[in-house]
Biopython code that builds the backbone (N, CA, C, O; Angstrom):
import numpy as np
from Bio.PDB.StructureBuilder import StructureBuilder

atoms = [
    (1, "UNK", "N", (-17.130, 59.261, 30.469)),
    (1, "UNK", "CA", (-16.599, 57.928, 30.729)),
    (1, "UNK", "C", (-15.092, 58.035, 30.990)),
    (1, "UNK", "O", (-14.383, 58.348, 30.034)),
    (2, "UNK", "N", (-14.544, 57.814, 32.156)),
    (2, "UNK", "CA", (-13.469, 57.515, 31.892)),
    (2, "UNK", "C", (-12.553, 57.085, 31.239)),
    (2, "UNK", "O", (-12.958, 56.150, 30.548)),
    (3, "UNK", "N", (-11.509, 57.285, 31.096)),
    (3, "UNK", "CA", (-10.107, 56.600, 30.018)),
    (3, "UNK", "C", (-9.135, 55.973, 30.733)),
    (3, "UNK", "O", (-8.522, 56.385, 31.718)),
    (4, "UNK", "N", (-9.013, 54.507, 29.907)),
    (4, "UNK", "CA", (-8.157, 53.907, 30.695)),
    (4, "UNK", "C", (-6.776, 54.262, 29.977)),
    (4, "UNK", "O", (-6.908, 55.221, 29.217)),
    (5, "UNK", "N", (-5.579, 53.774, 30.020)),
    (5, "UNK", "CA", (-4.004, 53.163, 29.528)),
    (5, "UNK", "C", (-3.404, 51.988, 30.180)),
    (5, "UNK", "O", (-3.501, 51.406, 31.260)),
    (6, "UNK", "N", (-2.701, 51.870, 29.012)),
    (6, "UNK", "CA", (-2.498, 50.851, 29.334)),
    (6, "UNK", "C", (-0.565, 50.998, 28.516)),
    (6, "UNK", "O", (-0.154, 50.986, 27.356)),
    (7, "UNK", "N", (0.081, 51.116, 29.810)),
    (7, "UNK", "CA", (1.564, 50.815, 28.981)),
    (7, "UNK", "C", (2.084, 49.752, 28.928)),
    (7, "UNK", "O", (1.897, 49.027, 29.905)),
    (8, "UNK", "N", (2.866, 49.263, 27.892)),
    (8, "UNK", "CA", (3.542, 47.538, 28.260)),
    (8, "UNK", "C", (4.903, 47.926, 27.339)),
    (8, "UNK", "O", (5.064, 48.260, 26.165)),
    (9, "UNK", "N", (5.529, 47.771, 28.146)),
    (9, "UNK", "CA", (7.092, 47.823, 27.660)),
    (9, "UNK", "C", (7.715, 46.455, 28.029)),
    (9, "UNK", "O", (7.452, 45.925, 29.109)),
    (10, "UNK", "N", (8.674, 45.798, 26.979)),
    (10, "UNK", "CA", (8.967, 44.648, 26.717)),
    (10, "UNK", "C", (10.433, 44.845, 26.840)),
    (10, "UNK", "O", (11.118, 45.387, 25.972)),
    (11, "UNK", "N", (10.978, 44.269, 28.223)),
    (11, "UNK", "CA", (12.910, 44.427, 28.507)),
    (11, "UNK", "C", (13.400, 43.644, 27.050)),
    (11, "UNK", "O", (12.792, 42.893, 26.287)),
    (12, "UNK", "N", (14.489, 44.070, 27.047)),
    (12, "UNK", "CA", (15.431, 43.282, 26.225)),
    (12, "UNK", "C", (15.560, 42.271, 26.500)),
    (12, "UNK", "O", (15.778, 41.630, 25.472)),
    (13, "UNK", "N", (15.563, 41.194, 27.989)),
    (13, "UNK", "CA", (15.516, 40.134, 28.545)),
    (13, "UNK", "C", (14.032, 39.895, 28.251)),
    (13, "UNK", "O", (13.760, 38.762, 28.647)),
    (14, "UNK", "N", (13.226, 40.346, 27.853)),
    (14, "UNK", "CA", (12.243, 39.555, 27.526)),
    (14, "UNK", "C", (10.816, 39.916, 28.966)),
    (14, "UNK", "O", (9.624, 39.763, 28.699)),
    (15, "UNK", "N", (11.081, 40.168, 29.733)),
    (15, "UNK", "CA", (10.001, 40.178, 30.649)),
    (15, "UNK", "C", (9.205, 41.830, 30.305)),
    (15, "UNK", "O", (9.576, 42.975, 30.046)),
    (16, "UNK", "N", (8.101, 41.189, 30.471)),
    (16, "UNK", "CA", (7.162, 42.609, 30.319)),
    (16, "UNK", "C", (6.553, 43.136, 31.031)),
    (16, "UNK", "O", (5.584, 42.467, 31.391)),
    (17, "UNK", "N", (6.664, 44.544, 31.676)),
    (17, "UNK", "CA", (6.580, 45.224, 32.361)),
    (17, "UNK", "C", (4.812, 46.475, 31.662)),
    (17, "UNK", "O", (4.739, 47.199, 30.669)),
    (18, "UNK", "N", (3.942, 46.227, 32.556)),
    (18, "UNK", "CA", (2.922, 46.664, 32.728)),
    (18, "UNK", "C", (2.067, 47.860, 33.624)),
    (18, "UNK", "O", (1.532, 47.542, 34.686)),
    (19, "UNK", "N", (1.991, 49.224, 33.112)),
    (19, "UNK", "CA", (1.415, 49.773, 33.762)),
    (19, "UNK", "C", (-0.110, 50.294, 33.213)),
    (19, "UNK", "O", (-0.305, 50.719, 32.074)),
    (20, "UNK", "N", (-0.894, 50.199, 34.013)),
    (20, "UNK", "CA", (-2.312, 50.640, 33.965)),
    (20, "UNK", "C", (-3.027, 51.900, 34.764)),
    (20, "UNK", "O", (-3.451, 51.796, 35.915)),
    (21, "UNK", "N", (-3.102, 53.249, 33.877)),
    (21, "UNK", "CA", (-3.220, 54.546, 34.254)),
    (21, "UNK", "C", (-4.672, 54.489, 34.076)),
    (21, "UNK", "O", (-4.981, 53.988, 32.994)),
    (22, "UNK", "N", (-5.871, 54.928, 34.968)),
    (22, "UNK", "CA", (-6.713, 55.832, 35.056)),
    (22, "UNK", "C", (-7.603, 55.008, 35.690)),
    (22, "UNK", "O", (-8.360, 55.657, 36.411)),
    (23, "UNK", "N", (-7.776, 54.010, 35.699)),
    (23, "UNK", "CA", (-8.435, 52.556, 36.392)),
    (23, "UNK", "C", (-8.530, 52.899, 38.077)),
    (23, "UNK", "O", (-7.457, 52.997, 38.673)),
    (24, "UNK", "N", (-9.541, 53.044, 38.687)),
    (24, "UNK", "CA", (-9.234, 53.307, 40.173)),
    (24, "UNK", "C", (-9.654, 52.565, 40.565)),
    (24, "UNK", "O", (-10.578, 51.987, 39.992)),
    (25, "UNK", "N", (-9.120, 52.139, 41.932)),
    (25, "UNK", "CA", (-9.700, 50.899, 43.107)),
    (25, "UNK", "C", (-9.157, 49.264, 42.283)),
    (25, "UNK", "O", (-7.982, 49.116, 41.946)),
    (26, "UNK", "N", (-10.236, 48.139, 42.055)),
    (26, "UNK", "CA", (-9.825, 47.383, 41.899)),
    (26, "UNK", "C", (-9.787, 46.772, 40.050)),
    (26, "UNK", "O", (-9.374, 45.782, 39.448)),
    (27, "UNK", "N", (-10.480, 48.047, 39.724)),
    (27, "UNK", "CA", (-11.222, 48.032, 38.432)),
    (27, "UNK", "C", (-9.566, 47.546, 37.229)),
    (27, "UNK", "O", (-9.709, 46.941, 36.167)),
    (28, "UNK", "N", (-8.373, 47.937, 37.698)),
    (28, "UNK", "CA", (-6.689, 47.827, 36.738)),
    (28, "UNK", "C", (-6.833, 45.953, 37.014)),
    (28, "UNK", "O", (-6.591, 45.208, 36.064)),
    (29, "UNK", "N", (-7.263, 45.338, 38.462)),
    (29, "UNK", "CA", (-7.443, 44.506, 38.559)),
    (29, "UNK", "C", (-7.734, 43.396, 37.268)),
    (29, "UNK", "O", (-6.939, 42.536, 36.889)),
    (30, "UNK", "N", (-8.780, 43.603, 36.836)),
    (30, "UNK", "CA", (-9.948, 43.144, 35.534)),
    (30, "UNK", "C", (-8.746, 43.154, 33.976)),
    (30, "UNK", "O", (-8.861, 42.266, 33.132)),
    (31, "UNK", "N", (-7.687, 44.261, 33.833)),
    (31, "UNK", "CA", (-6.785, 44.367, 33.248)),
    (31, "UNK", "C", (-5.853, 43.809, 33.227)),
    (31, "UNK", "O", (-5.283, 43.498, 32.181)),
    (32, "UNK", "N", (-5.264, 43.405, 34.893)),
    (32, "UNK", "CA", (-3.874, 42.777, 35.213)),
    (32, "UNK", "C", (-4.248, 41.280, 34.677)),
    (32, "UNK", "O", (-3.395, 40.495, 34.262)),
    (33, "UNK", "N", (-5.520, 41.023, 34.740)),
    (33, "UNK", "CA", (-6.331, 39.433, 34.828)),
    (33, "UNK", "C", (-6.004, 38.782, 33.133)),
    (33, "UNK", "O", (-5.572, 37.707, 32.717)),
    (34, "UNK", "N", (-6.471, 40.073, 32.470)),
    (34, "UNK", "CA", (-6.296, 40.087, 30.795)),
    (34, "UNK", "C", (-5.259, 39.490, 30.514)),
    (34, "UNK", "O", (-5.038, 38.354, 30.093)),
    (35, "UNK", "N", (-4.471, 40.550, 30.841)),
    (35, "UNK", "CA", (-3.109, 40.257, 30.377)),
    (35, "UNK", "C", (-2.363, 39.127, 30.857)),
    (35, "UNK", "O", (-1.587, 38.530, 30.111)),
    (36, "UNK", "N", (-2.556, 38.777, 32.118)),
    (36, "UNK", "CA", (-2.217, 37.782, 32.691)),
    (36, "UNK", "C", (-2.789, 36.249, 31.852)),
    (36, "UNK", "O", (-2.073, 35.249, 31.810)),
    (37, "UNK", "N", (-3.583, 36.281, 31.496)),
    (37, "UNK", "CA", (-4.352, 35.114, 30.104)),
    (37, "UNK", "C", (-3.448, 35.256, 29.197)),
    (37, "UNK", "O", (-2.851, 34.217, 28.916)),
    (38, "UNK", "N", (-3.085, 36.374, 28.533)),
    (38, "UNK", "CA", (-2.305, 36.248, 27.555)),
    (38, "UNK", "C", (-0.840, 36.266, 27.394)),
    (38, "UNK", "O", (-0.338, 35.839, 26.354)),
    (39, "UNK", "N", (-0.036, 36.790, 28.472)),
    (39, "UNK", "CA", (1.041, 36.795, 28.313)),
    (39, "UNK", "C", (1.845, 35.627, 28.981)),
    (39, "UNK", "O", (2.903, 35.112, 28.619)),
    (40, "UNK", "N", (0.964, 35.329, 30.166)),
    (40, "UNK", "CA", (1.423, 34.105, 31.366)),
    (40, "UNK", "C", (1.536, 34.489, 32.827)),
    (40, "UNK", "O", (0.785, 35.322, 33.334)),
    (41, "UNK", "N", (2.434, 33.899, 33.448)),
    (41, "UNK", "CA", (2.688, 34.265, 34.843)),
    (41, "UNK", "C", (3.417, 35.239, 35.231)),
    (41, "UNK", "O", (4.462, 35.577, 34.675)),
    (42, "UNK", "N", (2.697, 36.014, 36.673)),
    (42, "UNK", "CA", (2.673, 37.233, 36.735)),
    (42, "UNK", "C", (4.536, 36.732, 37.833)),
    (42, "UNK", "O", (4.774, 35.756, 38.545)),
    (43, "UNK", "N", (5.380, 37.880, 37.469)),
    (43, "UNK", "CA", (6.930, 37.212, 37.993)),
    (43, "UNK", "C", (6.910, 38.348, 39.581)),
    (43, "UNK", "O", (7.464, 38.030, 40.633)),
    (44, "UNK", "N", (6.214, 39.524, 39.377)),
    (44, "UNK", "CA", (5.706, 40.714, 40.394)),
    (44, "UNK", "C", (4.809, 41.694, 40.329)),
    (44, "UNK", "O", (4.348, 42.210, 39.311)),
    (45, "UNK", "N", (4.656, 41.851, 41.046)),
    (45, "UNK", "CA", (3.099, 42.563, 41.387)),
    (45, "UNK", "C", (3.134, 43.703, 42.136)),
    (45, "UNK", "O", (3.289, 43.672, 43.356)),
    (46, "UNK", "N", (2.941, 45.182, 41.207)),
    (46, "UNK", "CA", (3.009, 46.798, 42.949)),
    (46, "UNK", "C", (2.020, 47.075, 42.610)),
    (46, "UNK", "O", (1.725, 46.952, 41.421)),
    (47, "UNK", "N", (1.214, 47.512, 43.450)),
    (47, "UNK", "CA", (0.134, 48.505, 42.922)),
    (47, "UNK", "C", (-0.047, 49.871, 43.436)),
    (47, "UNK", "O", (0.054, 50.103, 44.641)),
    (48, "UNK", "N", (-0.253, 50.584, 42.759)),
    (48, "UNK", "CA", (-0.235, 52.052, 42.698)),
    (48, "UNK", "C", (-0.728, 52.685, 43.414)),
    (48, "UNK", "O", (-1.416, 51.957, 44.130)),
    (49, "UNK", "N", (-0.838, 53.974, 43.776)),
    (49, "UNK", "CA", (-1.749, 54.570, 44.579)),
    (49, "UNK", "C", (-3.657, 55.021, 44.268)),
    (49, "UNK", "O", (-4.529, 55.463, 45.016)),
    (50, "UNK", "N", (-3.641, 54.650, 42.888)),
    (50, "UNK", "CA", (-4.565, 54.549, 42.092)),
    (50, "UNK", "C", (-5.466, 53.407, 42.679)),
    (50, "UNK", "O", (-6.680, 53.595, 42.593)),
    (51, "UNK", "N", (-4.928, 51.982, 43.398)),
    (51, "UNK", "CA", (-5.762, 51.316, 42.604)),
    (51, "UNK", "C", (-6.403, 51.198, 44.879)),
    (51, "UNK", "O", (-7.062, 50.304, 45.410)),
    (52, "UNK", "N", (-5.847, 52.405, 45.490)),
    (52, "UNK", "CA", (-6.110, 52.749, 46.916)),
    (52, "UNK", "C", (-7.285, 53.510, 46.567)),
    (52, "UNK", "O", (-8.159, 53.167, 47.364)),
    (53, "UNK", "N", (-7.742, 54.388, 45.755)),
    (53, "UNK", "CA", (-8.356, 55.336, 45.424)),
    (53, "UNK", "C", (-9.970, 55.052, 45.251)),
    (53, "UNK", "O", (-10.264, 53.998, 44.687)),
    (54, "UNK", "N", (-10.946, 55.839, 45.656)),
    (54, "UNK", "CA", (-12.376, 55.276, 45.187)),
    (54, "UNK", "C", (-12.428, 54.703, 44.231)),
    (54, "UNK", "O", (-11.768, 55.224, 43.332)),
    (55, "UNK", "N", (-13.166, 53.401, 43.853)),
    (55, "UNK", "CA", (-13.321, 53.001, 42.404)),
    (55, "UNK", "C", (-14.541, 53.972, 41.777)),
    (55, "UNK", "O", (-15.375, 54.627, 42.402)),
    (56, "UNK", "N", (-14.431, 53.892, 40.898)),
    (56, "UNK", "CA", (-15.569, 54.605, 40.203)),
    (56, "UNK", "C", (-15.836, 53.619, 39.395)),
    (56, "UNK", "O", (-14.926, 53.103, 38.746)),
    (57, "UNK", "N", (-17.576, 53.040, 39.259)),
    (57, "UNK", "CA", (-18.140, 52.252, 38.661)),
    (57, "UNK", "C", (-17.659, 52.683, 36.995)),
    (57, "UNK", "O", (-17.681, 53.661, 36.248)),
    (58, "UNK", "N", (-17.149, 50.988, 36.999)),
    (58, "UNK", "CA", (-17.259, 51.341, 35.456)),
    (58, "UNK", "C", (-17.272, 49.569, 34.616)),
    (58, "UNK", "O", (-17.115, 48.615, 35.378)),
    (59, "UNK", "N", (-17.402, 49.374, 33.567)),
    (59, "UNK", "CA", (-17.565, 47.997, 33.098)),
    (59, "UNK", "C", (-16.187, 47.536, 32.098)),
    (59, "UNK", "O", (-15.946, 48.269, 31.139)),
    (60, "UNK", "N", (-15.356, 46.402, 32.322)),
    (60, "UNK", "CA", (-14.183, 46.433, 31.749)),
    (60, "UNK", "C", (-14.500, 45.479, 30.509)),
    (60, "UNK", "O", (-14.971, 44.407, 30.889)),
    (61, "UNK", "N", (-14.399, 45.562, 29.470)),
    (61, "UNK", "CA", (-14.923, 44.348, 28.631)),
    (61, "UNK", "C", (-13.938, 44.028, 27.617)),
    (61, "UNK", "O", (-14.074, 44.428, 26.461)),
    (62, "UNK", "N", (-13.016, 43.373, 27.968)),
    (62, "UNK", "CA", (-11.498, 43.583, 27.153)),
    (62, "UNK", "C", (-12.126, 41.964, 26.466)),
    (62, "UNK", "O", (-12.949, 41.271, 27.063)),
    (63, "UNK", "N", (-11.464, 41.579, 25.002)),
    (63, "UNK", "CA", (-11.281, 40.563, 24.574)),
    (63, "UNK", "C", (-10.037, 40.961, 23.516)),
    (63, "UNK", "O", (-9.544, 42.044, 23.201)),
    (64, "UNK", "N", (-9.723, 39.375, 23.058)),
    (64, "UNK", "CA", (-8.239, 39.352, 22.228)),
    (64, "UNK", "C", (-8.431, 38.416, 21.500)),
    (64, "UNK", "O", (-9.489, 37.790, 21.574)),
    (65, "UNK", "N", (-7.662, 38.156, 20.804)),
    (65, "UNK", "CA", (-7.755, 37.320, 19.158)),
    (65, "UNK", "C", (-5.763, 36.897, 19.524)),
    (65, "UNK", "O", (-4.856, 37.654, 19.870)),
    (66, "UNK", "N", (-5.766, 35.255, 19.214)),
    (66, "UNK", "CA", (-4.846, 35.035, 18.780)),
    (66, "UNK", "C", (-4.526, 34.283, 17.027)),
    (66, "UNK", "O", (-5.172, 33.331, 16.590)),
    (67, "UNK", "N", (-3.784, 34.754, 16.524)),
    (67, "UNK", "CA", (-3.777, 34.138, 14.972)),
    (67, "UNK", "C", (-3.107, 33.388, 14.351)),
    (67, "UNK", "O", (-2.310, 34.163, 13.823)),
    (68, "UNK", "N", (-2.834, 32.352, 14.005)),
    (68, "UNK", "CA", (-2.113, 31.473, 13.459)),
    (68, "UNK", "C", (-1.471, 32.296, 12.388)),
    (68, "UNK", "O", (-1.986, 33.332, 11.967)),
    (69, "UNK", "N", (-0.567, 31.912, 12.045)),
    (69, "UNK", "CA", (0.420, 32.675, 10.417)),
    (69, "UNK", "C", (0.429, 31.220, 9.774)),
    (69, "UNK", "O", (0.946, 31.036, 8.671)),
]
sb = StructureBuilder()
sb.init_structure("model")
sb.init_model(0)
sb.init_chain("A")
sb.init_seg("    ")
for serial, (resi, resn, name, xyz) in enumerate(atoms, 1):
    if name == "N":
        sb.init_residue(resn, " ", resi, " ")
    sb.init_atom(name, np.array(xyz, "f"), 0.0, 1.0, " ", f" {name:<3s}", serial, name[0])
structure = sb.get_structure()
């Protein structure tokens, strides 16, 4: 099975910067979507040479929990 990553580095200004390693074709897509639910609006968008690449079937099944304190 493949392995995904997932980096998210957070500027000092506050905007968060997202990269998604091993995901090919449109499959980082399904990821950018995630995160995009949870963090908000996307401010820019590159995509890699990865996501040019055959996809290789695979099933993304991300969920998240937010928690009150």
């Amino acid at each position: 099975m493949a392995q995904h990553e997932v980096d998210i580095e957070i500027t000092p200004t506050g905007d968060v910067k997202v990269h998604i390693k091993g995901a090919k074709g449109k499959a980082c897509m399904a990821y950018a979507q995630w995160l995009t639910d949870i963090i908000g609006k996307v401010k820019d968008q590159a995509l890699t040479s990865e996501y040019y690449e055959p996809e290789i079937k695979t099933h993304v099944d991300l969920h998240h929990e937010l928690k009150d304190e």
